[in-house]
C-alpha positions in Angstrom: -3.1 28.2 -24.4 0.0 29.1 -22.9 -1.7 29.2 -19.1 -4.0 26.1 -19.3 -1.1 24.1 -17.1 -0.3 26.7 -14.8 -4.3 26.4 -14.6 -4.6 22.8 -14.0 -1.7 22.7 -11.1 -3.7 25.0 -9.4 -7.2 23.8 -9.8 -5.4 20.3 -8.9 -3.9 21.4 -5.8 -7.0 23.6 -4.4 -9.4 20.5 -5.3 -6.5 18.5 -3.2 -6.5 20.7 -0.3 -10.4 20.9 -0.2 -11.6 17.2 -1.0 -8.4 15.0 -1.1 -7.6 12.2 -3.4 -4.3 12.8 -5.5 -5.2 10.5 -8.3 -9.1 11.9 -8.9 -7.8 15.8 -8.1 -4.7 15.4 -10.6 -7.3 14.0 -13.3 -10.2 16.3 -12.4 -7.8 19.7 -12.8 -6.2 18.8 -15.9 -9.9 18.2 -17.1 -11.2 21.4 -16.2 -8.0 23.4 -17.2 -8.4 21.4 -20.7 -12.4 22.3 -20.9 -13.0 18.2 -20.3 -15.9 16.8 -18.1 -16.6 13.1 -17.4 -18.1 12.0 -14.3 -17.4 8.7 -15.4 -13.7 8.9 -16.1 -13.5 11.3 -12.6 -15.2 8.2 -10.5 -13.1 5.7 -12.4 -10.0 7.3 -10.9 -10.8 7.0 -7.2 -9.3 3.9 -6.1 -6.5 5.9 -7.8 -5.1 7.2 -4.3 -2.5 6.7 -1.6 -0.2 4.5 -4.3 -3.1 2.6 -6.0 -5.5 2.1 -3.3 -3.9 2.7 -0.6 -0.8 0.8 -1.1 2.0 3.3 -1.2 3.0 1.9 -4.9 2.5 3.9 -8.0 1.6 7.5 -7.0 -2.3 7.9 -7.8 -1.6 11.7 -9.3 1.2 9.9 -11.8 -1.9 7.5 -12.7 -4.4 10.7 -12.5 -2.4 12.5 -15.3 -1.7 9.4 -17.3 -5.9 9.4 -17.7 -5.9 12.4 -18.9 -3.4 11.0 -21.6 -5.5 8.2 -22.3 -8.6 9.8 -22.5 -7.9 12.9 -25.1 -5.5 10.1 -27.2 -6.9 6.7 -26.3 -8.5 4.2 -28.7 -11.9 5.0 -29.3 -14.3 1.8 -28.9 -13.0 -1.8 -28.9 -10.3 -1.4 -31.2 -7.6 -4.1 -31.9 -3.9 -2.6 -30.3 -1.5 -2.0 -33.6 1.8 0.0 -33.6 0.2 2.7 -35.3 -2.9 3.2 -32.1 -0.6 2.1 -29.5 2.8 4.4 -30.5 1.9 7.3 -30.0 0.0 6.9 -27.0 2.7 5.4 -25.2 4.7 8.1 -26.6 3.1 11.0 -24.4 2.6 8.7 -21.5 5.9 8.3 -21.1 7.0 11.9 -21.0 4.3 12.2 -18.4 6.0 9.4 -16.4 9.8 11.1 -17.5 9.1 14.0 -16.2 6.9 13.2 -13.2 9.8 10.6 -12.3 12.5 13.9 -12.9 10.6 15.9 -10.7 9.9 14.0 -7.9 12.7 11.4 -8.1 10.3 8.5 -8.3 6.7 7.2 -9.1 6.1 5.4 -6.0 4.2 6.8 -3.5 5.4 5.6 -0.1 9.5 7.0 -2.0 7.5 10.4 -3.0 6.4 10.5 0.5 9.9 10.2 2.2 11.4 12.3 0.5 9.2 14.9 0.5 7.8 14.7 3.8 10.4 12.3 6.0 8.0 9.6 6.7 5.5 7.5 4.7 1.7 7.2 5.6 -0.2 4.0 5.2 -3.1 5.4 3.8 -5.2 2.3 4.7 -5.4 3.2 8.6 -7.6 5.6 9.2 -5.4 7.3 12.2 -2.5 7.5 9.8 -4.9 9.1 7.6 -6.0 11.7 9.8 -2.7 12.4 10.8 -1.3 13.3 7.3 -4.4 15.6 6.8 -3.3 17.3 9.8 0.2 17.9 8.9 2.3 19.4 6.7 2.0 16.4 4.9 -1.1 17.2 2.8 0.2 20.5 1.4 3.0 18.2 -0.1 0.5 16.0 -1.9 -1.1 18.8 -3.1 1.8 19.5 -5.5 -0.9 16.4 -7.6 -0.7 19.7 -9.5 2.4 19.5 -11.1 0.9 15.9 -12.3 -2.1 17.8 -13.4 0.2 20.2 -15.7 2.9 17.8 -16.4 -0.4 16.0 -18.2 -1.7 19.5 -19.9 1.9 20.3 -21.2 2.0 16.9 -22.9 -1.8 16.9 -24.1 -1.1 20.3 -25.6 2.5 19.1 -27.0 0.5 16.3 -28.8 -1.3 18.5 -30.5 -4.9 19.1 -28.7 -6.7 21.8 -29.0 -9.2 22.5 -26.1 -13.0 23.2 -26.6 -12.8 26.6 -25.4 -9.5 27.2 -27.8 -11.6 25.9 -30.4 -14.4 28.6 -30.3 -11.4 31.4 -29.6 -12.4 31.8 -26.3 -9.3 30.7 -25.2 -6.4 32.8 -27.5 
């Protein structure tokens, strides 16, 4: 189990490359590196771009893995929030948001984008769009990998098992 977050940065940042949309590419390679499929949870997470929406405020990939978080721990079904189904929850999704944070010195998107790239993009005007896809700029985003394995590591820590593991395909 040891490779399954190498294996979701990379699925992350190829799906990145190919199809944009940090938040949904961040979810979608943690999911397949974990042997997860939802379509619903995939198209739940893309307004999840650009700092929600386009806004340049929470970086989608940071809210991306945090999904992954909530769906392999999450509540199942309408279930009244305790200590005991909230703590542990919030628990792992803060060492995805610790370490994201670590990494990339913040969890906003327009800060992640200066400081990786030297400018920020409003990702609500379509030139400014096209121009990030056509810079350097979109192989930075593409490191939504690192949110994708920052999520496995912790997923894993916590004690999941993926499907695959489960059958020994995966030892």
């Amino acid at each position: 189990m040891e490779g399954i977050p190498r294996r979701a940065h990379d699925e992350a940042r190829d799906l990145e490359l190919k199809y944009f949309g940090c938040g949904p590419m961040a979810l979608l390679g943690a999911f397949r590196a974990l042997g997860l499929e939802d379509e619903g949870a995939l198209r739940a997470s893309m307004a999840m771009v650009g700092g929600m929406a386009g806004n340049g405020e929470t970086c989608g990939a940071l809210v991306g893995a945090l999904m992954v978080v909530g769906y392999v721990y999450g509540r199942r079904g309408l279930v009244r929030a305790t200590p005991e189904t909230e703590g542990p929850i919030l628990e792992l999704g803060s060492r995805v948001v610790d370490r994201f944070r670590s990494e990339f010195g913040s969890i906003n998107c327009r800060d992640i984008q200066r400081r990786l790239i030297g400018r920020s993009y409003n990702l609500r005007d379509t030139r400014e769009v096209e121009e990030l896809h056509s810079s350097r700029g979109v192989e930075v985003c593409a490191e939504v990998g690192r949110a994708a394995e920052i999520a496995t590591e912790v997923v894993l820590e916590g004690g999941f098992v993926p499907p695959t593991a489960r059958d020994g395909a995966d030892e």
